[in-house]
N, C-alpha and C positions, 0 to 999 in steps of 0.2 A: 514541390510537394514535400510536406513534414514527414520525417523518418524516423518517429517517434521511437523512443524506448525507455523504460525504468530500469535505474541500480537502487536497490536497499541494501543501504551498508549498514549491517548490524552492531557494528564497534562505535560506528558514533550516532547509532539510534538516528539516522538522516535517509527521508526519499530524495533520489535526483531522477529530475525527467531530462531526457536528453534527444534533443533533434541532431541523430548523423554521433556526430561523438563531443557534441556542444552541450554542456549544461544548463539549461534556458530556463531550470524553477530545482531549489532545496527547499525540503518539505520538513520538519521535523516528526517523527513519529515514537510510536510506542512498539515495543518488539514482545515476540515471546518469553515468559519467563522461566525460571530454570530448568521445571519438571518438563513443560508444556516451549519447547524452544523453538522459534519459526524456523522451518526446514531454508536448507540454501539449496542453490541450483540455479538451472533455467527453467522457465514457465512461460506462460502466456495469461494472459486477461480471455476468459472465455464467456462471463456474462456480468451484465451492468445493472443494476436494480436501483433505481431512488427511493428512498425511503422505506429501507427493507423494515423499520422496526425493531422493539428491544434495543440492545443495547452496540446496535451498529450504527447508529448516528442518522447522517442526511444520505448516506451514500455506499454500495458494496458494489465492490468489484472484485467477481468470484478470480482466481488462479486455476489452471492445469492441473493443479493438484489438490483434491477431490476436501473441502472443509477447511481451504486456507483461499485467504481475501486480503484486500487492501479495505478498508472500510472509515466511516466517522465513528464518533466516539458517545455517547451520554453522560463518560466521566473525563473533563478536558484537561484534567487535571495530573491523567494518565501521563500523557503526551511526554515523551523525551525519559519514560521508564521501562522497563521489562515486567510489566505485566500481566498482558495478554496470554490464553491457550494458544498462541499461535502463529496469529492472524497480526497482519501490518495494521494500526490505529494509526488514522490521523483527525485533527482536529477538521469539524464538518464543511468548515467554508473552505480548505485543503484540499478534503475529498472532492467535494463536487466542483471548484476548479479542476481539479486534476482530469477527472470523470469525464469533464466536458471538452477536454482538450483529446485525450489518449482513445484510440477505437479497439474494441475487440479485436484480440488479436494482438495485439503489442507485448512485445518481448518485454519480462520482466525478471532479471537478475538479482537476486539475493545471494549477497557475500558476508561470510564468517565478518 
């Protein structure tokens, strides 16, 4: 059985999915920008939505903490800058890879 977990490392703007403490997919992403900075910590995935709409792309996968997600994008252009309020951007077919491998509930580490 998969042991799934995520690190987003914010210094090189990269998701890693990891089974146990194996890195099995790097993701490029988009981060929070200056004002609006994606919080670090531990979290969890607490809800999954396809096709949330606006400007979250193919894919949202809410966080523990209350207005921050992992999500696709409608500007792909974003992807590997600091622009987002917040929220981890990846590009759409990223996300719902990701989406369709990780279950609610899965640890998700965001590092300075």
């Amino acid at each position: 059985m998969a042991n799934y977990r995520i690190i987003v490392d914010l210094s090189d703007r990269r998701l890693y999915l990891l089974d146990g403490n194996t890195v099995v997919r790097g993701f490029p992403v988009a981060i929070g920008k200056m004002l609006t900075k994606t919080p670090t910590g531990e979290f969890k995935i607490v809800n999954k939505q396809p096709n949330p709409g606006g400007p979250f792309g193919a894919y949202w996968m809410g966080l523990s903490k209350p207005h921050y997600g992992i999500h696709g994008t409608n500007d792909p252009a974003s992807i590997g800058r600091a622009v987002s309020h917040g929220c981890i951007r990846m590009y759409n077919e990223d996300v719902v890879e990701l989406a369709g491998i990780v279950p609610i509930e899965t640890r998700v580490t965001i590092r300075p």
